[in-house]
N, C-alpha and C positions, 0 to 999 in steps of 0.2 A: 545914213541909211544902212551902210552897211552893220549895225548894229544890230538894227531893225531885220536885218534877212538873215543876221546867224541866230540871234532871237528865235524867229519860225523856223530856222529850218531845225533847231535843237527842241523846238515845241513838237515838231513833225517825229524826231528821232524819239523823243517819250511816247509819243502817243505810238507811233511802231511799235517801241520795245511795250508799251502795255498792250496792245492789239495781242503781241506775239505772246506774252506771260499769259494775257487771259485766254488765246487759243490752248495753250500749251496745257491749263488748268482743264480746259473743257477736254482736251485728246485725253489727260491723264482720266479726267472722269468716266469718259467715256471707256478707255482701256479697259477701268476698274471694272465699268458694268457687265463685258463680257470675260475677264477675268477673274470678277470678284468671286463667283461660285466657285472657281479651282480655286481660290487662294483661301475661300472660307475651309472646302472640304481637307486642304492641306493643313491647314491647322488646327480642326477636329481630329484630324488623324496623328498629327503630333503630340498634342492635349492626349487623346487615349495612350499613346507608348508610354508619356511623361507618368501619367497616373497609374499604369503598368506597376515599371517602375516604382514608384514611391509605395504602391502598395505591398510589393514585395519586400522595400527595406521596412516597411511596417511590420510587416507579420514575421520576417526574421527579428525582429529587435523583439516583437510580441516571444519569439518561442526562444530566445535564449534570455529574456525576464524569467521563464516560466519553468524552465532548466534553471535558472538560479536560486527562485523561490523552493522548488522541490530538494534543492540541493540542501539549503536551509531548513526546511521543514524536516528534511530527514537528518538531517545533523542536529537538531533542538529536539526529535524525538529519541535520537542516540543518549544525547546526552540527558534528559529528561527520564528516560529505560534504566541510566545509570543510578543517576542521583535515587529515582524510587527502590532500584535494589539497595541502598547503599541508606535511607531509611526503614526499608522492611529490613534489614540485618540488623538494624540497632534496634527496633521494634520487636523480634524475636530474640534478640539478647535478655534487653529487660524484661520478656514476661520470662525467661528460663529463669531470671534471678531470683525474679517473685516467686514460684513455683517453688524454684529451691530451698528459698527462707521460709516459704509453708509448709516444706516437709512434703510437697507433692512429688511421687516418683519422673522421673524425664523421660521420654521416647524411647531411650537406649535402654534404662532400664526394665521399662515393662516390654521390651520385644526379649529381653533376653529372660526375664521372666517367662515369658511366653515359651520359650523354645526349652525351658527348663521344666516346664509342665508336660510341654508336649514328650520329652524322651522320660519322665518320668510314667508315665501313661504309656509310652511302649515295653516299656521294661516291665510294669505291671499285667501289660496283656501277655508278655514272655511268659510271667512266673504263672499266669492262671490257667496258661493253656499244660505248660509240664505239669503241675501239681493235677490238673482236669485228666491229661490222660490215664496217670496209674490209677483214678481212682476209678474211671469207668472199665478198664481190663479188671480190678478187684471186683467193682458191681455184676460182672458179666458171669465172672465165676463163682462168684456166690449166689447168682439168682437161675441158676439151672441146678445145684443138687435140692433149693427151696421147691423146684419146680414138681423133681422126683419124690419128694419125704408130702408134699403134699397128694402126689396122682399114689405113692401109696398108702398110704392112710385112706385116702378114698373107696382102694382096692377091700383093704381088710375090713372096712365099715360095710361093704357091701355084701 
């Protein structure tokens, strides 16, 4: 018998310790229901700093992509500035050649033609202006005693 009563009395000590787990489930449940709101609003409010965060490492990683794109873009436009001067120079070589093998005059030559016009055309307004004045000093004095051989002739006709 004595079997028989440690039997019960260990059937007694589960059914305790489950009495005591299932209160223990209910106190914790119950805890939750008048803590559950603080502990929801605590981690709403951590969830927002977390997202803070991560947004911020987003838009720094965004703006130093966008510092490195422009970095690149302006160094492919350098180089791109280059390379096009560096065909326009071979592209104004070869029409100079053409030009030259047509016998067509070059830039330097027709400006310096130009400037050889132009001081020849000053030197021509020099020589027309000295040759102009002696000749109006000689028209002046020849056309005052024409002036007098004609009032007299007038005189004696009258």
């Amino acid at each position: 018998m004595a079997s028989q009563d440690d039997n019960s009395k260990a059937a007694d000590r589960i059914k305790d310790s489950a009495q005591q787990i299932w209160l223990a489930g209910l106190g914790a449940f119950a805890k939750m229901q008048q803590e559950g709101s603080k502990a929801f609003e605590a981690l709403v409010k951590d969830g927002a700093g977390m997202q803070k965060k991560t947004q911020q490492a987003a838009e720094e990683t965004l703006a130093q992509a966008q510092q490195r794109m422009a970095g690149f873009a302006s160094e492919f436009g350098t180089k791109a500035a280059g390379q096009w001067g560096k065909l326009e120079n071979i592209f104004e070589e070869r029409v100079a050649r053409a030009l030259e093998k047509l016998g067509t005059p070059s830039a330097a030559d027709v400006a310096a033609l130009q400037a050889r016009v132009e001081a020849l055309e000053a030197q021509l307004k020099k020589q027309a202006a000295a040759t102009a004045a002696p000749r109006k000093a000689a028209a002046r004095k020849t056309a005052a005693p024409a002036a007098k051989k004609t009032t007299l002739r007038r005189s004696k006709a009258g």
